[in-house]
C-alpha positions in Angstrom: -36.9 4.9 4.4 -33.1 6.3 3.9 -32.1 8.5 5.9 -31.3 12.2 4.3 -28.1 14.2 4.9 -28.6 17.7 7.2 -29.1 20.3 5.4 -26.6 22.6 7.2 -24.0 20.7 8.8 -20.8 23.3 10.1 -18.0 22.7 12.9 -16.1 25.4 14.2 -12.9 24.8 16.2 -11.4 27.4 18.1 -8.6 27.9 19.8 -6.2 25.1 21.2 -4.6 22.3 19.2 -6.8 19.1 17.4 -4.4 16.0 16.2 -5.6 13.0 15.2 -8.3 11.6 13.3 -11.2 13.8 12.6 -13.9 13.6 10.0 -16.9 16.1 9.0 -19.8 16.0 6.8 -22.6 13.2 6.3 -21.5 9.9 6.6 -17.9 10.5 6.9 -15.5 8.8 8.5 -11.6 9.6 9.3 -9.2 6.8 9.2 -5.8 6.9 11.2 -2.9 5.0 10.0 -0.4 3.6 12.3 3.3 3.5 11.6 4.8 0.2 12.6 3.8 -3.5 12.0 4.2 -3.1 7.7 1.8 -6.1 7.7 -1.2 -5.2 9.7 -3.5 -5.3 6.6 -4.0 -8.7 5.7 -4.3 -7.5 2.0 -0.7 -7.0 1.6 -0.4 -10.9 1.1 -3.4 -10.5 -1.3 -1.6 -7.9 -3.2 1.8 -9.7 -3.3 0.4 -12.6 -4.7 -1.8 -10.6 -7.0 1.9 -8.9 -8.6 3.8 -12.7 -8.6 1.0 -13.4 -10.9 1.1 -10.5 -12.8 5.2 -11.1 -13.2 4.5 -14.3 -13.9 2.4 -13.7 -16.9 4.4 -10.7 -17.7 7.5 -12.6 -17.7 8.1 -12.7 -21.9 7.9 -8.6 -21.7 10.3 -8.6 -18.6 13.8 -8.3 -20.0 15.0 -8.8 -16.2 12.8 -11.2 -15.6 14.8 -13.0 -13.0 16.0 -9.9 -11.5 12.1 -8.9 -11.0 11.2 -11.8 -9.3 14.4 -11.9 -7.1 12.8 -8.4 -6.0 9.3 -10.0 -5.2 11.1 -12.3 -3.2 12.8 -9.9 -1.2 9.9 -7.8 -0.5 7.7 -11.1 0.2 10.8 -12.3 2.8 11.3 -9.0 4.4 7.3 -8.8 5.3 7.6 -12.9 6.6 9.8 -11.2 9.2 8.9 -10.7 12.6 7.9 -6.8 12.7 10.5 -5.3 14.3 13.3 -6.9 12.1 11.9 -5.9 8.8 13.4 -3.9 6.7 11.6 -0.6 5.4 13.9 0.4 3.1 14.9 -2.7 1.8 11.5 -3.6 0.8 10.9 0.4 -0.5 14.1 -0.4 -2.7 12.9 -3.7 -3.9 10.0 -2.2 -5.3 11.3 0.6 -6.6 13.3 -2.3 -8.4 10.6 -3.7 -9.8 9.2 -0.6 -10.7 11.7 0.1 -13.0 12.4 -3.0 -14.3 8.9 -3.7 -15.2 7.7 -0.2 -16.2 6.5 -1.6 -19.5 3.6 -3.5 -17.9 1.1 -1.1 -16.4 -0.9 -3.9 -14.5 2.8 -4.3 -12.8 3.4 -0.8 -11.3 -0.1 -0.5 -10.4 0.4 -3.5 -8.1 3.4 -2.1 -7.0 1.4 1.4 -6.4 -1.3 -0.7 -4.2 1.4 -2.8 -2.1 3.5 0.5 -1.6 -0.2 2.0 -0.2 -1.2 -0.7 1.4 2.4 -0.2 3.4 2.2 3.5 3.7 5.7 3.3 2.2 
C-alpha cells in the first residue's frame, strides 16, 4: 500500500529569524550547499570527462580547438589541486573560455552548464 500525501499540510513561522535548510510539503526535502572544497561531488570528474569527450568529438566544429582543450586542462588541473590552493576564478574563466569558444556545440555548453552547477560557480 503507498502511502498518500496529507490532505492539509501548513507551517506557520512567526517571529524570530530561520537560516538554513528548510523544506515543506509531502516528501520534500531541502538541500544545503556548502561553499568550499569545489570537488566534494564526485560527479564533477564524471562531468569533466563527459565534456573532453564531447570536445573531442566536436573537435572538426571547434575553430579553437587547441585553445578549448588547453581550457579543459586548466579547469581539470585547478580541481587536481589540494582545496585550499585552487583557483575559483581561474577555473570560472576557463569555462567561460570554453563557453565561448565552443558556443556552436550545444552538447558543449550544456556540459559546461552542469560542471559550473555541479561547482556552484
Amino acid at each position: 500500500m503507498t502511502q498518500q500525501p496529507p490532505q492539509h499540510s501548513e507551517i506557520h513561522i512567526t517571529g524570530g529569524q530561520f537560516s538554513g535548510p528548510f523544506a515543506a510539503g509531502y516528501q520534500a526535502q531541502a538541500i544545503q550547499h556548502v561553499a568550499g572544497d569545489v570537488n566534494v561531488n564526485p560527479m564533477v570528474q564524471t562531468e569533466l570527462a563527459r565534456l573532453a569527450a564531447l570536445i573531442a568529438e566536436h573537435r572538426p566544429r571547434l575553430p579553437e580547438a587547441a585553445r578549448v582543450e588547453r581550457d579543459h586542462a586548466e579547469v581539470a588541473g585547478e580541481l587536481a589541486l589540494p582545496p585550499a590552493e585552487r583557483d575559483r576564478d581561474r577555473i570560472d574563466a576557463a569555462l567561460d573560455r570554453i563557453v565561448k569558444r565552443s558556443a556552436a556545440v550545444a552538447a558543449i555548453v550544456a556540459s559546461v552548464e552542469k560542471v559550473r552547477q555541479l561547482l556552484h560557480i
